[in-house]
N, C-alpha and C positions, 0 to 999 in steps of 0.2 A: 084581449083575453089574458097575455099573459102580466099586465099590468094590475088587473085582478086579482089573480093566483097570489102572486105577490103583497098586493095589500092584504088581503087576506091574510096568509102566512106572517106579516107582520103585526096586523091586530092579534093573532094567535099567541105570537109570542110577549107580546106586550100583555095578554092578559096572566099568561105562565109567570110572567113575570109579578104580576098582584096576587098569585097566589101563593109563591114561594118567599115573598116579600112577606104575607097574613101569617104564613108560617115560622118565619126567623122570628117578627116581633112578640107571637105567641111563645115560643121558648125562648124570650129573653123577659117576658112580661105575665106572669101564670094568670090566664082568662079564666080556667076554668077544665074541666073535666071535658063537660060537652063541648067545647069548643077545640079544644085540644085532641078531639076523635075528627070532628071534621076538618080541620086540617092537615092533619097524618090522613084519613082518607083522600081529601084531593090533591097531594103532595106526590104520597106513596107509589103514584105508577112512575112520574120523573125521577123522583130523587134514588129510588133502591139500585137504576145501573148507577147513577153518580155515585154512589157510597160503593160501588162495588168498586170503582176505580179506584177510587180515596182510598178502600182501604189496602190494597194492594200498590201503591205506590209510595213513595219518599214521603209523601204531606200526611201520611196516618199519625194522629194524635188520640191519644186515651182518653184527654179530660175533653177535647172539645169534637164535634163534629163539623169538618168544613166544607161539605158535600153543598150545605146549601148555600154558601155563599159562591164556591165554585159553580154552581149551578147558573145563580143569580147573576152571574157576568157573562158563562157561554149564551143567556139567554140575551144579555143585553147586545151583545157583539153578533147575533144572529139578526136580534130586531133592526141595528144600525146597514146590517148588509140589507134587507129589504129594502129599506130607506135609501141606500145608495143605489140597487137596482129601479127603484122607481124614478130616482131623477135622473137616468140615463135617458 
């Protein structure tokens, strides 16, 4: 059972992670209107505590927001721990 939980939680995060991935290359690439609402909706529940950190710490920057790359790495170093819990 708890080898389950685990893959689970790490397909979880591995799909967090194509979705925040859809959304950096959308604001580096303008898709579009419509598409640029549905990835601020399926972003926006992860990313807003991230930016609340960002912006209250040392890494706040004006021109750029790095909420989402900081994201994109806590999500990658959460996937690799699943990953090592499962080969245990």
């Amino acid at each position: 059972m708890y080898h389950y939980i685990v893959y689970c939680l790490g397909i979880f995060f591995v799909v967090l992670e194509c979705i925040v991935l859809f959304y950096v290359l959308q604001t580096i690439i303008n898709m579009g209107g419509r598409v640029r609402k549905v990835a601020l909706f399926l972003v926006a529940p992860i990313l807003q505590p991230m930016q609340s950190l960002v912006r209250h710490s040392i890494m706040n920057t004006f021109s750029m927001d790095l909420s989402p790359y900081f994201l994109m790495i806590i999500l990658f170093y959460l996937e690799r721990l699943c990953n090592y819990l499962l080969s245990l």
